[in-house]
N, C-alpha and C positions, 0 to 999 in steps of 0.2 A: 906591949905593942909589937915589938920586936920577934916575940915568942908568936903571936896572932899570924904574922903575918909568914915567918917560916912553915905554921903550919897548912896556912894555907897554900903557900909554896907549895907543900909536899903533897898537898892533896890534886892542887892541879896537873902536879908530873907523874901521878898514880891515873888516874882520870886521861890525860892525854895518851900515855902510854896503852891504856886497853884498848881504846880507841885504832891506835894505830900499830897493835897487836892484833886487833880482828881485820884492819886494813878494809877498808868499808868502801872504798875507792876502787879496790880494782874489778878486773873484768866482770870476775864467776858474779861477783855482789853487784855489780850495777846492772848485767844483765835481768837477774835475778829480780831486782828493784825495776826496774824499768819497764818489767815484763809485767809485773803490780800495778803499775801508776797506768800501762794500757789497759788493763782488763780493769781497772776501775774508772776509766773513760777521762783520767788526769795525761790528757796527749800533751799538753803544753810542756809537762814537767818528763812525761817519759820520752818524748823527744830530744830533749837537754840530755837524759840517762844517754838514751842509746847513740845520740852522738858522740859524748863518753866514748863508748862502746868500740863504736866504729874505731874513734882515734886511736883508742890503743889495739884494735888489730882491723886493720885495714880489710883485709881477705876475707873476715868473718860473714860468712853466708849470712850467717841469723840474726846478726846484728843487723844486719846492710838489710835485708828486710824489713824487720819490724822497725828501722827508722824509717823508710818510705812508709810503711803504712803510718808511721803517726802522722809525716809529712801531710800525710794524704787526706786523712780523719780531721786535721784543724786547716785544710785549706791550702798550706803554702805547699803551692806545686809548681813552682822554679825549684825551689831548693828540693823538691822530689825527681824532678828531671835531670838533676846535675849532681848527685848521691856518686861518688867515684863506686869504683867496680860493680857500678851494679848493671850497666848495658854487659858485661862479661858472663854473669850472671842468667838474664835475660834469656841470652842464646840459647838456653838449655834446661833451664829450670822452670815447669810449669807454675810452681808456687808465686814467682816472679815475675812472671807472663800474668797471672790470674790477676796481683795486682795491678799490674801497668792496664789490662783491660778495665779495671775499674777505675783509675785516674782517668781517663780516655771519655769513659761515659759522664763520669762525673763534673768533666769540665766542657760536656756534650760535646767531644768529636766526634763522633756516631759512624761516620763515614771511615775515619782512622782506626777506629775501633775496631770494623769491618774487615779491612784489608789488613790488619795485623793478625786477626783471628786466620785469615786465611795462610798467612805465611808463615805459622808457625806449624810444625810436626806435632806436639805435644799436645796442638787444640784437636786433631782428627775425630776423636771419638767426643767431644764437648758438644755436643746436642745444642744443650740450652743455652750455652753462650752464642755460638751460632744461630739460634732463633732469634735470643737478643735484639741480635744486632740488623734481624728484619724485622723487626717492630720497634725499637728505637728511630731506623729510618723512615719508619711508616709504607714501610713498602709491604703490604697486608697479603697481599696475593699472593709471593713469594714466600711467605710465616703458613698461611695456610696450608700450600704445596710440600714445604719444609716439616710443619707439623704431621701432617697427614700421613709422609715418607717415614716419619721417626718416633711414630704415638709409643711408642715403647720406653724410649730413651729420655721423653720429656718431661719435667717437672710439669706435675699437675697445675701449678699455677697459672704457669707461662702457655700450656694447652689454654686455660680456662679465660685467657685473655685474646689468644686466638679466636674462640669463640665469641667474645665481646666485640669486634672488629668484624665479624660476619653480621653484625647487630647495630654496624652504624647507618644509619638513615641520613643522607647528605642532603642538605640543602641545596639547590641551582642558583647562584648568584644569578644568572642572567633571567631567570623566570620573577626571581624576587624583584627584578627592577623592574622587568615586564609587566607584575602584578601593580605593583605601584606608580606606573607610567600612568595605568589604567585607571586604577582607584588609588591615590596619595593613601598611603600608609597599610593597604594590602600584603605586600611584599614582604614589612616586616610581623604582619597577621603569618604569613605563609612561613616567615622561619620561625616562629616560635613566640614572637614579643607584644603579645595582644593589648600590652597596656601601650608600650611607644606604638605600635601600628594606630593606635585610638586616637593619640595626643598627634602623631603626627597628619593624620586626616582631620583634624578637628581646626591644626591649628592653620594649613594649607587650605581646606575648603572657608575658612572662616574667612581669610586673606583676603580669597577671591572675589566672596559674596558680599563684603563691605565695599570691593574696589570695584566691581561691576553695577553695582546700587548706585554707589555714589557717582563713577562718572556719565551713568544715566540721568542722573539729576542735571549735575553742573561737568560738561566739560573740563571746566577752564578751573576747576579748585583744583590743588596741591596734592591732598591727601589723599584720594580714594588711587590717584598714581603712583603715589606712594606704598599704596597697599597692594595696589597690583602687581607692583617692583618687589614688594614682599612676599606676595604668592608663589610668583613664578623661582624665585630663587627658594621658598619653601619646597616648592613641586619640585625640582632639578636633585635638592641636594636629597628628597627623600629619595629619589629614586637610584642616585650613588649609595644613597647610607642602604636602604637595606641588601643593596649588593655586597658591599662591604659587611654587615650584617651575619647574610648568609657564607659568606666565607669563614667569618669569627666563630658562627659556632660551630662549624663545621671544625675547624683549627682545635678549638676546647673538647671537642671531643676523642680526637685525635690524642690531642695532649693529655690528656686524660689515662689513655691508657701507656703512653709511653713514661709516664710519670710512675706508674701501678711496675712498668719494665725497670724503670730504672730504684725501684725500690728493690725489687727482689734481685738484683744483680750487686749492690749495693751493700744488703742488708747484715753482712758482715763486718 
């Protein structure tokens, strides 16, 4: 027993020893490992690396990096905003800028976005970040003008989305209510919703015609005022909903394509 267990003694301090004769812990090997666990989409675990990383050398460009991007990749972006030396960094390295522009869009500051692009040196010649950041805001006009200026410089996608945005057909909230002032459930005929525009004239004119029947019969019964009470507040609120309506899909398509922006901005 005695013998057993010596030998396994001596196996265990053979075994520990290589272990901490390859040193598996420090920098070159957690980098190394870290930079694994990103490109195999395990950011929980290469985040843990390269904070590793960071602690033993604080200065490190590339570590202080690739921690934000993992930060970035699973979400937690407190703890990517407050990464030490990395606003140092910032000032001057586009690599660092490109990311902080993607945390920006990614937590939709669109507007920050914007104005950081602009005040950095290193964005000047960045086209399509700059486009970006006028189709993110949905300011369409300005992406056009901006495309038009720069057809050379821009990713064809971010062009091909320019184009999609010359392709939207807005709806007029205010005519969608004016339709349905007129005829209950027109409005949302006129933005697109033939089945609600059906239900909601079926269910508004039906109202009516039970409550004007009936209190032609009997004044003084309950119900057909009841149903009058239910028309009129059917007729009002269709005539909000399909305004409301015509703004929504107006907004989805909108969103639509700033969704298609924020992919390809992203998509690294």
């Amino acid at each position: 027993m005695i013998l057993l267990k010596t030998k396994l003694l001596i196996l265990f301090l053979l075994v520990t020893g290589d272990l901490f004769s390859q040193d598996l812990y420090n920098y070159e090997n957690s980098v190394k490992f870290g930079e694994h666990l990103y490109h195999t989409n395990q950011f929980e675990f290469a985040a843990r690396e390269f904070e590793r990383c960071v602690f033993l050398k604080p200065d490190d460009q590339f570590s202080i990096l690739y921690l934000f991007k993992t930060y970035r990749k699973i979400g937690d972006f407190n703890k990517a905003f407050n990464i030490p030396n990395f606003n140092k960094f910032l000032e001057t390295e586009e690599s660092f800028g490109s990311e902080y522009y993607k945390l920006l869009v990614q937590t939709e500051r669109y507007q920050d976005a914007a104005i950081f692009i602009l005040g950095k040196d290193y964005f000047k010649e960045e086209a399509d970040l700059k486009l970006a950041t006028f189709l993110l805001q949905k300011d369409w006009k300005a992406a056009v003008i901006f495309r038009d200026e720069n057809r050379m410089k821009i990713d064809k996608t971010l062009s091909e989305i320019v184009d999609k945005s010359l392709l939207i057909k807005k709806k007029s909230p205010v005519l969608a209510g004016v339709f349905s002032a007129i005829v209950p459930g027109s409005g949302k005929v006129y933005a697109g919703r033939w089945t609600d525009g059906l239900v909601s004239f079926l269910m508004t004119s039906s109202a009516g015609f039970v409550a004007i029947r009936g209190i032609s019969k009997n004044k003084n019964n309950f119900y057909p005022w009841a149903m009058g009470t239910m028309s009129v507040v059917y007729y009002s609120g269709n005539i909000f909903g399909s305004a409301k309506l015509a703004k929504n899909i107006n907004k989805n398509k909108e969103d639509e394509l700033v969704n298609q922006v924020r992919d390809f901005v992203l998509r690294d």
